[in-house]
C-alpha positions in Angstrom: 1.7 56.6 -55.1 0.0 54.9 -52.2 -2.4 55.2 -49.2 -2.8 55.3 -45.9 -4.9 53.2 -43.7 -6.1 51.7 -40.1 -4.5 48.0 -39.5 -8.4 46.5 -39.7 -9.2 49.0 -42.9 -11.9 50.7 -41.0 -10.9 54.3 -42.2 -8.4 56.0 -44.1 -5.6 57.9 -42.2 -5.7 61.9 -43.0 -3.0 63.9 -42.6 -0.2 61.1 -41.8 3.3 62.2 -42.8 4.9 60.0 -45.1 9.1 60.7 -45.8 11.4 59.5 -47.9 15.5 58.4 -47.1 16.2 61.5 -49.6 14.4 64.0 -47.0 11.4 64.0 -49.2 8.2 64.2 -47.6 4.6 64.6 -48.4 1.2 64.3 -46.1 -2.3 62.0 -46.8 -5.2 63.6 -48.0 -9.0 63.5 -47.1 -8.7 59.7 -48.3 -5.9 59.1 -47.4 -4.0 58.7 -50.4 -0.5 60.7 -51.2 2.5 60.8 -54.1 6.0 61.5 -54.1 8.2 61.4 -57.1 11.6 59.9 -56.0 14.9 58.5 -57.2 15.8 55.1 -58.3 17.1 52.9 -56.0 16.5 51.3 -52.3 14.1 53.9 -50.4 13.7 54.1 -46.8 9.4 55.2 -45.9 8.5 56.1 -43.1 5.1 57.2 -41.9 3.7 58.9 -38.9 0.4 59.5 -37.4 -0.3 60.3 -33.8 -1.7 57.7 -31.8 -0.6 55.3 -33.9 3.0 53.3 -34.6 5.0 54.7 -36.8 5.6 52.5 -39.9 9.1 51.6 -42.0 9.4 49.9 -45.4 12.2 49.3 -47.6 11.5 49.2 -51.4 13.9 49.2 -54.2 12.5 51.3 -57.5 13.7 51.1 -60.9 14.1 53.7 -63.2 10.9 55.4 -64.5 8.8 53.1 -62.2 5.4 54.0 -60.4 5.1 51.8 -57.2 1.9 51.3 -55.2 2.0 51.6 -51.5 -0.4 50.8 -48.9 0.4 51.8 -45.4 -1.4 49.8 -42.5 -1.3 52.1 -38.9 -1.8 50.1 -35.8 -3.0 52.1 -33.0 -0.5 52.7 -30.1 -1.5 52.1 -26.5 -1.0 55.2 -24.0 -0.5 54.9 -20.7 -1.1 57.1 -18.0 1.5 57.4 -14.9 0.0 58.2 -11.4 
């Protein structure tokens, strides 16, 4: 279980995708929250969201349990060539 937000917490981040190292992958919903079910063991999350950096975190999960995430997005800058 976790959720999504902006880096300063102004708003909740809809619709990033959020994937597992076992090619599990779920999105955020209106607030921002989402929930995979995945194996024991060191897991590799990543999230996406356009306009924004992607995000990695390694966590290690024991059997059976429930593990809160929360997932900061800092915007990215775009530049424009001329």
């Amino acid at each position: 279980m976790g959720q999504a937000i902006s880096y300063d917490a102004n708003y909740t981040v809809i619709g990033a995708k959020i994937f597992v190292s076992n090619n599990k992958g779920t999105a955020t919903d209106l607030e921002g929250k989402f929930s995979l079910e995945c194996e024991a063991g060191e897991l590799n999350i990543q999230a996406s969201y356009m306009g924004h950096y992607n995000v990695e975190k390694i966590i290690k999960a024991k059997p059976g349990e429930i593990i809160e995430l929360l997932i900061k997005f800092s915007p990215s800058e775009i530049t424009w060539d001329e």
